[in-house]
Structures are given as C-alpha cells and as structure tokens.
TORVO-886255 format. One record per residue (C-alpha): residue number from 1; residue in one letter; chain; z, x, y. Coordinates in Angstrom, 2 decimals. Each point is the difference from the previous one (the first is absolute). Example, Ala and Ser with C-alpha at 12.3 -4.5 7.8 and 13.67 -1.06 7.14 Angstrom:
REM residues 2
  nr rest kette       Z       X       Y
   1    A     A    7.80   12.30   -4.50
   2    S     A   -0.66    1.37    3.44
REM end
This chain:
REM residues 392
  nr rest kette       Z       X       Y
   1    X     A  111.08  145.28 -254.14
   2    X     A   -2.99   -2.55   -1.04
   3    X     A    1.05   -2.25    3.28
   4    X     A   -0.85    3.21    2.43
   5    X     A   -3.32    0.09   -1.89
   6    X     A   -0.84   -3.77    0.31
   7    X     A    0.97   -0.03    3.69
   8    X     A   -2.50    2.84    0.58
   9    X     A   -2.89   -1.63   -1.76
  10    X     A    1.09   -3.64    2.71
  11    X     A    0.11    2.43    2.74
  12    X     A   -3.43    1.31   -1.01
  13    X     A   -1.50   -3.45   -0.43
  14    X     A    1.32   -0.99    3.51
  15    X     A   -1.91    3.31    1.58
  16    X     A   -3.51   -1.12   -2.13
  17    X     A    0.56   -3.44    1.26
  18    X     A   -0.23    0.67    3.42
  19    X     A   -2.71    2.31    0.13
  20    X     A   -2.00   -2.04   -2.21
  21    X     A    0.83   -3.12    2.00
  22    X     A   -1.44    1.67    2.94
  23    X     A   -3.35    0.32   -1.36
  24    X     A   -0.68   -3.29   -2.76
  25    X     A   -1.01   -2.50    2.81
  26    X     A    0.53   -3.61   -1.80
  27    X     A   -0.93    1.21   -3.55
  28    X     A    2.32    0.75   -2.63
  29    X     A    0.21    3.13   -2.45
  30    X     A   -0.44   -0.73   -3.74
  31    X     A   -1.18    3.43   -2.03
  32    X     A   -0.51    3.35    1.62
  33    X     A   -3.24    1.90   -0.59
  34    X     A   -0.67    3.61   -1.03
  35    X     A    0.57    1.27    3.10
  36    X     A    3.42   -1.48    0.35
  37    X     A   -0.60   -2.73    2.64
  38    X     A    0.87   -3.49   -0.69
  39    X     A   -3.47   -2.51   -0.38
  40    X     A    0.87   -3.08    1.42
  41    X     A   -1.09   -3.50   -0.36
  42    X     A    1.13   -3.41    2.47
  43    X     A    2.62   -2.05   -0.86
  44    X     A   -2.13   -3.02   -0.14
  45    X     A   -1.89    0.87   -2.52
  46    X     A    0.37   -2.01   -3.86
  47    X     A   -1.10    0.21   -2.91
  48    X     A   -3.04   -1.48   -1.47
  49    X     A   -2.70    0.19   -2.45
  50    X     A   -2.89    2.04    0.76
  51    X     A   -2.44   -1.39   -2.38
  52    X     A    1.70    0.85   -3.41
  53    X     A    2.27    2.69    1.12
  54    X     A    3.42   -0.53    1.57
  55    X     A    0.43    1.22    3.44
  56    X     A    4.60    0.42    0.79
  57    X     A   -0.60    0.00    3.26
  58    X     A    2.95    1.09    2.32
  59    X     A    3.62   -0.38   -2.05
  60    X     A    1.30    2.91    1.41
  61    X     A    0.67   -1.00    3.68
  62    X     A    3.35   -1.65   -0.32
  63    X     A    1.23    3.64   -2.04
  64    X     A   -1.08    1.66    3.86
  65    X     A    2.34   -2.54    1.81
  66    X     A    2.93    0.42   -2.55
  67    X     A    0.22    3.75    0.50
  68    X     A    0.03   -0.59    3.88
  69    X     A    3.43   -1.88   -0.56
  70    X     A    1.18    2.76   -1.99
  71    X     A   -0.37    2.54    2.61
  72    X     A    1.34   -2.31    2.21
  73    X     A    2.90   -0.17   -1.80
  74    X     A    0.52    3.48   -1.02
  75    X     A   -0.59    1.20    3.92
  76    X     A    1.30   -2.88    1.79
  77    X     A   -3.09    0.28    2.13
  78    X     A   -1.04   -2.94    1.71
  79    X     A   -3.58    0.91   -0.35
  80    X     A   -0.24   -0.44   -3.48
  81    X     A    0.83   -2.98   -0.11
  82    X     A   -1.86   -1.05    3.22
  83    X     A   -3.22    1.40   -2.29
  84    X     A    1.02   -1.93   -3.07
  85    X     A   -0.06   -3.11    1.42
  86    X     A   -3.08    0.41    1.58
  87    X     A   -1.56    0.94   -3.14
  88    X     A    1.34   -3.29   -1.35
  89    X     A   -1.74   -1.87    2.57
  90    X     A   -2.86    1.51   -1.62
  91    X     A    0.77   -0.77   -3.08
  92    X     A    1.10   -3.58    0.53
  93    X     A   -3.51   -1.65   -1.08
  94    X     A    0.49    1.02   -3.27
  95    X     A    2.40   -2.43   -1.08
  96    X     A   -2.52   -2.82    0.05
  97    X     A   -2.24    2.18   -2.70
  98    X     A   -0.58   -1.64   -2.97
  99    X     A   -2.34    2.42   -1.72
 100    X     A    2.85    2.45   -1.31
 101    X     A    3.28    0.74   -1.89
 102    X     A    0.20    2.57    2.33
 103    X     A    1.49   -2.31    2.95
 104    X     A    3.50    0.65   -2.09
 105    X     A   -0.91    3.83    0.68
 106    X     A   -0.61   -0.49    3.58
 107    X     A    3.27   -1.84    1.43
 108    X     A    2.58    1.04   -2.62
 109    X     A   -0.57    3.18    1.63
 110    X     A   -1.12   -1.13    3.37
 111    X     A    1.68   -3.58    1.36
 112    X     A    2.70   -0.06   -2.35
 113    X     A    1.51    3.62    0.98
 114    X     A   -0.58   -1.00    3.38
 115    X     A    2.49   -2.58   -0.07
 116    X     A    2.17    1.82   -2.27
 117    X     A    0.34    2.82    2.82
 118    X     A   -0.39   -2.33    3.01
 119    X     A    1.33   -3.18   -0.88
 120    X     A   -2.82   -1.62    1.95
 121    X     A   -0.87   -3.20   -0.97
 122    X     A   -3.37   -0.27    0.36
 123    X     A   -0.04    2.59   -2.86
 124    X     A    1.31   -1.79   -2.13
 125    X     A   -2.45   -3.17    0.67
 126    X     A   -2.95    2.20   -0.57
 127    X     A    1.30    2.00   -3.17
 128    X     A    0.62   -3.74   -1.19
 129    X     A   -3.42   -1.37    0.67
 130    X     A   -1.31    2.99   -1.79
 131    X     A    2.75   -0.76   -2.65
 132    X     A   -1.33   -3.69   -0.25
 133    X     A   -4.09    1.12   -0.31
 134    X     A    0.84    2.43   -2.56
 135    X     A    1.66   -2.67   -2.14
 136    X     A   -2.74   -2.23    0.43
 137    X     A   -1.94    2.70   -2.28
 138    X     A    1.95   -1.31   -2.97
 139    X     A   -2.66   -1.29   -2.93
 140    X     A    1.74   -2.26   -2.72
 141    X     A   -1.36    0.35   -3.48
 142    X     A    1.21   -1.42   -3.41
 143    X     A    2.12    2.36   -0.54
 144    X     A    1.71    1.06    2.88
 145    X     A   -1.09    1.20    3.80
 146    X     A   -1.36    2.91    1.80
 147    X     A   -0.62    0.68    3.37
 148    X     A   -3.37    1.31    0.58
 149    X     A   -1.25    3.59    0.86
 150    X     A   -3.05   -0.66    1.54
 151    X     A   -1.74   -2.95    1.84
 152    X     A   -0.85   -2.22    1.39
 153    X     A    1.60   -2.56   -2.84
 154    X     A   -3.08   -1.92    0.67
 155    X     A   -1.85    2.66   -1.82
 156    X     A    0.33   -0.05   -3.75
 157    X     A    0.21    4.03    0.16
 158    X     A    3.08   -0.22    2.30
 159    X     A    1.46   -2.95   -2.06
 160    X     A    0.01    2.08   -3.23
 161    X     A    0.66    3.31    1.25
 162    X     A    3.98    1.64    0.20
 163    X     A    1.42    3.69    0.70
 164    X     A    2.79    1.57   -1.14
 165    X     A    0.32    1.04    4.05
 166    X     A    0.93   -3.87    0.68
 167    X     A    3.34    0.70   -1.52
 168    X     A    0.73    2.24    2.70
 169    X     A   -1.66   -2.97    2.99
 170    X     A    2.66   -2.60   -1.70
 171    X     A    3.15    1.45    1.65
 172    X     A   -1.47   -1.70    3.37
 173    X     A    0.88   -2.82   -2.43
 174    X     A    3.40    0.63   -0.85
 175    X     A    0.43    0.83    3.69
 176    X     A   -1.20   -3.47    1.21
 177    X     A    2.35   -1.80   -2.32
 178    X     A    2.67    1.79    0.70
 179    X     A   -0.49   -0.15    3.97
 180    X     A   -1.76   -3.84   -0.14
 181    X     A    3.13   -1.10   -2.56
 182    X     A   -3.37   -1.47   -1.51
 183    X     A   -0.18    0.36   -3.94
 184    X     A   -3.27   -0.46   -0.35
 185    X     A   -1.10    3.44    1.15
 186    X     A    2.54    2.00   -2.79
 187    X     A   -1.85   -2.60   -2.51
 188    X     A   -3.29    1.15    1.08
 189    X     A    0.74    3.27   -0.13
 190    X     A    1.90    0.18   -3.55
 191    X     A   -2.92   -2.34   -1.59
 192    X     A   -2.19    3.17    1.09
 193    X     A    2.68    2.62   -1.92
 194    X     A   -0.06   -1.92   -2.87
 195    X     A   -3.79   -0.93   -0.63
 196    X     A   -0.37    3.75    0.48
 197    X     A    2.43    1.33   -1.79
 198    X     A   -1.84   -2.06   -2.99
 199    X     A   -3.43    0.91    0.76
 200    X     A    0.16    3.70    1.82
 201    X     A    2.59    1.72   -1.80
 202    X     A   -1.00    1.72   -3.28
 203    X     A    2.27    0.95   -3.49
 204    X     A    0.67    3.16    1.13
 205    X     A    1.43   -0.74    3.68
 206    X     A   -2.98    0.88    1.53
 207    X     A   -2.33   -2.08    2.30
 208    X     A   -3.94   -1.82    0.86
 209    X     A   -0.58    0.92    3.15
 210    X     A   -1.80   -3.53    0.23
 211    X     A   -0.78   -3.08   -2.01
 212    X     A   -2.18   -2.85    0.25
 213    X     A    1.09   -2.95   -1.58
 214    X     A   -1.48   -3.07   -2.09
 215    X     A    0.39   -3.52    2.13
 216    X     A    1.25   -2.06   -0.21
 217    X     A    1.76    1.54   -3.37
 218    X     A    1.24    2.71    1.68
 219    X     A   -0.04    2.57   -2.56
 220    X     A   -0.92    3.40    0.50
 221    X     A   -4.22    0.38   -0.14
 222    X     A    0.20    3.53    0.95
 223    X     A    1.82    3.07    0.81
 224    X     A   -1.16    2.44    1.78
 225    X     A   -0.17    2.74    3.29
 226    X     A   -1.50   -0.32    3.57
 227    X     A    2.03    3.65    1.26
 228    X     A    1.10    1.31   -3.41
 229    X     A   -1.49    2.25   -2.64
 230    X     A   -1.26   -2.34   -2.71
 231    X     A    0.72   -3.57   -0.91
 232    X     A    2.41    0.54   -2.53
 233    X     A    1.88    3.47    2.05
 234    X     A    3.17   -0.49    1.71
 235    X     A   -0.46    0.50    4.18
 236    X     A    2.90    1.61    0.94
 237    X     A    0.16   -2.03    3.51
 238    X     A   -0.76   -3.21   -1.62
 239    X     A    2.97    0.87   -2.54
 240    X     A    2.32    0.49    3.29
 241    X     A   -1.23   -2.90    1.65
 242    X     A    1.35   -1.83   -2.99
 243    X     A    3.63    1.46    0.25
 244    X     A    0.24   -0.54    3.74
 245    X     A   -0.52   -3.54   -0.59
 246    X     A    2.24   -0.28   -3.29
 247    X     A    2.61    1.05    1.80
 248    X     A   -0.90   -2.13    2.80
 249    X     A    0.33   -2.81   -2.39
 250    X     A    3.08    0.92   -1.33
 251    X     A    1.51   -0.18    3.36
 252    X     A   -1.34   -3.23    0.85
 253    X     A    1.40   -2.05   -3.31
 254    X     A    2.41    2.24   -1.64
 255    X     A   -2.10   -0.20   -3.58
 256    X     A    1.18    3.05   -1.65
 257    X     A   -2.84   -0.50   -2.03
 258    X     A   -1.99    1.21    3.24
 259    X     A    2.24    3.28    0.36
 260    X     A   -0.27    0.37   -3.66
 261    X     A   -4.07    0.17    0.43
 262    X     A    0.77    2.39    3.33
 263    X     A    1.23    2.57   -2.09
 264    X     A   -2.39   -0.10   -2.59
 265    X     A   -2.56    0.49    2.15
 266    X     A    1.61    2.76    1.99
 267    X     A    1.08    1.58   -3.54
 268    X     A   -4.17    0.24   -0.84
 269    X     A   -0.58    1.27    3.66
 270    X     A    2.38    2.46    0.12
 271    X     A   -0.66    0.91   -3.63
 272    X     A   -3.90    0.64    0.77
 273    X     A    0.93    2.30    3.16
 274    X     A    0.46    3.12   -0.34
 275    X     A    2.71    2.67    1.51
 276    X     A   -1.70   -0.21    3.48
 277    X     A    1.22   -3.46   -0.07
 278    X     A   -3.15   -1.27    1.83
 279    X     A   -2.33   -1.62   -2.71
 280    X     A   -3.52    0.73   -0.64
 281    X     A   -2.55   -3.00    1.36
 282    X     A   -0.80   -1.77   -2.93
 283    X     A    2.63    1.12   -3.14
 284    X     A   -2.87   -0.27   -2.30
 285    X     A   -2.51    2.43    2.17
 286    X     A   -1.61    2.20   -3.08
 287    X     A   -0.38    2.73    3.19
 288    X     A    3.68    0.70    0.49
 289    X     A    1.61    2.52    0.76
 290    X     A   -3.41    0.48    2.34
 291    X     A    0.36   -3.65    1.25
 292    X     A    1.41   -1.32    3.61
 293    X     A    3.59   -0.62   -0.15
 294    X     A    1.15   -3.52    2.13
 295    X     A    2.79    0.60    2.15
 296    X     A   -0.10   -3.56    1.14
 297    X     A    0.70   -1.18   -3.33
 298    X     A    3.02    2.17    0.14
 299    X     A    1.18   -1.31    3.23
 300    X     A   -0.30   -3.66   -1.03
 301    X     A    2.00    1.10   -3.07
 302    X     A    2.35    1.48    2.04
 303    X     A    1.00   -3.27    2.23
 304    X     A    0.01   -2.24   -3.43
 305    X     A    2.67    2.36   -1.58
 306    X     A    2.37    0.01    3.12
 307    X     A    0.34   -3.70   -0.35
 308    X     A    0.11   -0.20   -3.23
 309    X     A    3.14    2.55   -0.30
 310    X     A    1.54   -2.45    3.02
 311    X     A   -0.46   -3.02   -2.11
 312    X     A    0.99    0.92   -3.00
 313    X     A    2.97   -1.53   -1.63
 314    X     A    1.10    3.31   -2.04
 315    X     A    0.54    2.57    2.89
 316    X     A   -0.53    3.26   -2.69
 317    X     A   -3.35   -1.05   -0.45
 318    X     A   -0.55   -0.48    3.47
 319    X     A    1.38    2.96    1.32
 320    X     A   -2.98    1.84   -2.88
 321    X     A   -2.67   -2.32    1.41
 322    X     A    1.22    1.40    3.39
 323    X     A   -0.39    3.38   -0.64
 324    X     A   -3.01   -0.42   -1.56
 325    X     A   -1.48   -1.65    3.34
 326    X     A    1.33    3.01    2.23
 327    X     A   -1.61    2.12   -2.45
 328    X     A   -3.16   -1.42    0.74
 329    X     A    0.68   -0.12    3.59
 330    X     A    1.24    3.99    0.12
 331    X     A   -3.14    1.31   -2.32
 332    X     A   -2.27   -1.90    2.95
 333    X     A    1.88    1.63    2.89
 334    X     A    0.23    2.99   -1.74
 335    X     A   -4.36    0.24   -1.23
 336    X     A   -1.65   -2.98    1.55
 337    X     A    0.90   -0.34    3.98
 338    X     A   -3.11    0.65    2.17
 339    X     A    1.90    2.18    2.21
 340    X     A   -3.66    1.35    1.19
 341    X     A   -0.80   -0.77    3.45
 342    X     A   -4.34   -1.12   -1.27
 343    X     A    1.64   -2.13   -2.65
 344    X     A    0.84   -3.19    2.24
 345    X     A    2.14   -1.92   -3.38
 346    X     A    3.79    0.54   -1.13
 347    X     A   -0.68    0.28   -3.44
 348    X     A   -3.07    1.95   -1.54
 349    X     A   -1.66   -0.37   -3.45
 350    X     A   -0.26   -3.66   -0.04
 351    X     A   -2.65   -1.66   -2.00
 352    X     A   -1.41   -3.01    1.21
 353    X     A   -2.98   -0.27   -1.74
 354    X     A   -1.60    2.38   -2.65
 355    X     A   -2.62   -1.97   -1.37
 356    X     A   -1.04   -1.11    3.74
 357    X     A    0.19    3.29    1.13
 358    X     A    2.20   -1.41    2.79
 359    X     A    3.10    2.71    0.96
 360    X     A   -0.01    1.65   -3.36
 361    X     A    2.49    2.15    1.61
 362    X     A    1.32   -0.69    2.48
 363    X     A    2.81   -1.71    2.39
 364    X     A   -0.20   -3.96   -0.34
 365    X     A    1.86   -2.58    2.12
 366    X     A    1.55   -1.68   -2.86
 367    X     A    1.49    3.20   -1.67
 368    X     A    1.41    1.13    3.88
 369    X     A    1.87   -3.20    0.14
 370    X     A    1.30   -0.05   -2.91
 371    X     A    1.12    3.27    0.13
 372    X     A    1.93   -0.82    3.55
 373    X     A    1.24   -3.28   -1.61
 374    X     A    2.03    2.11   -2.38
 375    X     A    0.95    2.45    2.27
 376    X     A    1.35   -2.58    2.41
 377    X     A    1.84   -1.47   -2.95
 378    X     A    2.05    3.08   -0.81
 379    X     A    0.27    1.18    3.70
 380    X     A    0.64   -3.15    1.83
 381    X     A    0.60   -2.37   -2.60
 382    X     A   -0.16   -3.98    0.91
 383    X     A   -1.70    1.09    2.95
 384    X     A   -3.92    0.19   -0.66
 385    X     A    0.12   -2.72   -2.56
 386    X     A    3.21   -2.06   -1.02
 387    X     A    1.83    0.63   -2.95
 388    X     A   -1.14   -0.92   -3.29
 389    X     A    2.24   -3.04   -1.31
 390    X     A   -0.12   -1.98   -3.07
 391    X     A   -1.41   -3.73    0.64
 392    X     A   -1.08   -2.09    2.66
REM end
C-alpha cells in the first residue's frame, strides 16, 4: 500500500533529522557533497553580486525548518518542533532582505508552515512581513508587471532580471492575501503569472529558465539559462517551478485559464520523462541517457499535481492527475530514498547545479521538502499545509 511506503520514507526523515540536528551547530544544510554529508551555509547569508556574477546566497534555510514541523507532526514529538522554531529564530532576519525572490522560498516553507502547524501568531506576523518585502519586488513596465529575480531593484541588473523559480516564491503571495484579507498581495502575485506566462513560456509548452527584460517597455530582451543546459533548452526544474506556481495561481483566483496552462505544462513535463518517471536535468541535455537525472524536479512536480487533482472542477481528470502524482511519489520511494546511513539527504540524485558544478548529484534541501510536502499531503492531508481552495 503506497501510504505504508510514504510513512516509512517520514519516519526515515525524522531519524536523519535528529542525528543531523545534533551535529549542524547554527548552519543550515543546502546540497550534500560526494561523500554524502550535507555542506552548510548560515542563515544570514543573501544574495548579492560578486562583481558580474550572481552569488544565491542561502534560500534553502526556511526548506530545513519546514521539514522539522513535519516530523513534528508525523511523531508527535515535542522536540521537533522545539528545533523548528528555534531554527526560525534563525531565520527570522531574512524577512527584511531585499536582495532576493527567494524570501517567498524562505517563509512559505519556513514562517508560514509554522503557523499553519502551530497557530502561533507571531508566525504569521513574520511570514507577512516577508510576504510584504517580497511584493515590494514588483517592477511595472508598459506592458504589464514582474516581480524581480534578483536585486537590489536599485541595480539596473536586478530591475531587469526574472526567473521562472519566482512563480514558485509567489504562493507566499497568495498566502498573505488570503491570511491579511489584503488584495493587493493576490494582485502582485498574478501580475507576476501573467507577465511570465507572456515572456517565459515558449510555442511548444516549454520554458526560459530566465529573462531580462527591456524598461521601461517591458518586452522580452532576452531569454536565456543561469542552471540549465543552453539558452534556448527546457530545465526540467525551472519547467516544474512553473507548474507549482500555475497551480498556485489557479487556486488563488479561480482563472481556469491558469489550470488550463497547469496542464499544459505538466502534459510537456510528463511527456519529456521517461518510464522512470524522474526527468533528466535539463530535457534538452544532448548527453542523455548518460546525463544526471533531477529528483527534485520530480518532487516539486509531485506536490503541484496533488493540488491540482484537489482543485479541479472535473473529478475524472483529477483522480488521473492524482495518480500520476503518486506515481511520481512511489518511483522515488521505490529508486531514489537515501536509505544509506553516509548519505545524510531523503532524496538522492538531485541536481542543483550542473553548469556550477554545485550538487550535480546529489540530495538538495528544496527537492527533500518538496518531496515531504507531498507526502504529508497524501498521508496527513490539511495537516502540513492547508487545503488547496479556489479563491481568496
């Protein structure tokens, strides 16, 4: 039974937890090396531009703190949750940063699960604050608005610049409007869906990775890759990224134009993937079959369908996008779990970045929460995350 399975792979992040807990200090994991350990960096640390190049910083710290609350609920262990929220403490300067996207990253799965599971309010505040910087990221142009991948928006670079991972920051959005009873978030956030879905998204369903656009026209001056194969390939995260956050959108204004675009872009993913049901990095990688697979991509994947065969309005289509999500979720169980006592991640043969040489393969924070974030939602449904509803 696939529920035995997904409780085994909770019940092995809860044992990792611990014993990694026990020796991280106050840094957070983000990629594990070739030996299996986790490198770590400090939660304080943003992004920035070192000289031309484009430094992330840490966006992974907030993924650490959400899978803390998930063995917390799964055990019912006071101490996970007594960890999580001193993680959060940690993680709490963030929400002033003004330098990233990747604030949506940080307390969507940090703050706001928090007060999801605890009802605390100061949770909520500080998911909000974080809510209200990462709006302030919004750039108006002639034809529409965007909110910015990379800054600081003083910075013509930052001001120009958008990712195709921002779709996946902007459910902080839909969260804050929702929770605030403040429209202006939801009209941030759908402003961002629909300049992108204009500018990112290609003929064939496929998508840029990133694209830097003309100001104050706001057309499209260029399309291309920072993680991906080539400019013009199709990154298999980035094109997950993209359904996460359609469906996201769909959710928060009950377009069906939105859940229309989901499925497209979930028809080319699943299309491009092969049996193993776990794509290849980039699609367009001329070195495949001999090319890292992403299980991370699949993961995110995974948690988009799930609430996408919730919310949909014809329930035989839903119940195929649901078993197509607990396929993905039963081929990683089944091939992917780092059951490996060296290898400190749940899920192995993630790919954070090839070009970068950064965890070509290996377990990354994002793809582990993900992963949980879709177990929880089969397993302990409403629980980890609330139920995904149509409008605000």
């Amino acid at each position: 039974m696939p529920e035995k399975q997904y409780c085994a792979a909770l019940d092995l992040l809860a044992r990792k937890l611990l014993e990694d807990e026990a020796r991280l200090g106050v840094a957070f994991p983000y990629v594990t090396g070739p030996s299996g350990a986790w490198e770590t960096l400090p939660a304080s640390l943003s992004a920035g531009y070192q000289g031309a190049a484009w430094s992330h910083g840490n966006w992974f710290c907030g993924f650490w703190v959400g899978l803390l609350f998930a063995a917390y609920l799964h055990t019912g262990d006071e101490k996970y949750r007594q960890l999580a929220e001193e993680r959060l403490r940690l993680v709490a300067i963030r929400a002033e940063d003004g330098n990233t996207h990747d604030i949506g990253f940080i307390f969507y799965s940090g703050a706001k699960v928090a007060h999801h599971v605890t009802g605390e309010a100061a949770h909520r505040e500080l998911a909000l604050k974080a809510a209200d910087r990462l709006r302030r990221r919004t750039v108006t142009t002639e034809r529409g608005a965007y909110i910015s991948a990379w800054g600081p928006l003083d910075d013509e670079r930052g001001r120009r610049s958008s990712a195709i991972d921002t779709m996946a920051n902007i459910p902080l959005l839909y969260w804050a409007a929702r929770e605030a009873g403040d429209g202006s978030f939801r009209l941030a956030g759908e402003a961002h869906a629909i300049t992108t879905r204009a500018a990112f998204i290609r003929d064939d369903e496929s998508t840029y990775h990133a694209v830097e656009y003309a100001l104050p026209s706001g057309e499209r001056a260029r399309g291309f890759t920072f993680q991906g194969y080539a400019d013009e390939s199709c990154w298999s995260r980035g094109q997950a990224w993209a359904i996460y956050g359609y469906v996201a959108s769909y959710a928060a204004t009950g377009k069906r134009e939105y859940l229309t675009l989901a499925e497209s872009l979930v028809t080319y993913w699943l299309r491009r993937t092969d049996t193993d049901l776990v794509p290849f990095w980039d699609f367009d990688d001329p070195a495949i079959p001999n090319a890292p697979r992403d299980s991370a991509a699949a993961a995110i994947t995974a948690s988009a369908l799930i609430d996408l065969a919730q919310l949909h309005p014809d329930a035989a289509a839903g119940k195929v996008w649901r078993g197509k999500a607990e396929a993905i979720l039963n081929a990683l169980c089944r091939n992917y779990l780092a059951t490996e006592p060296e290898h400190r991640g749940l899920l192995k043969h993630g790919c954070y970045s090839k070009p970068h040489n950064i965890g070509p393969d290996a377990a990354v924070m994002f793809g582990d929460f993900y992963f949980v974030e879709a177990l929880c939602s089969v397993v302990m449904p409403g629980r980890f995350k609330p139920l995904p509803v149509i409008g605000v």
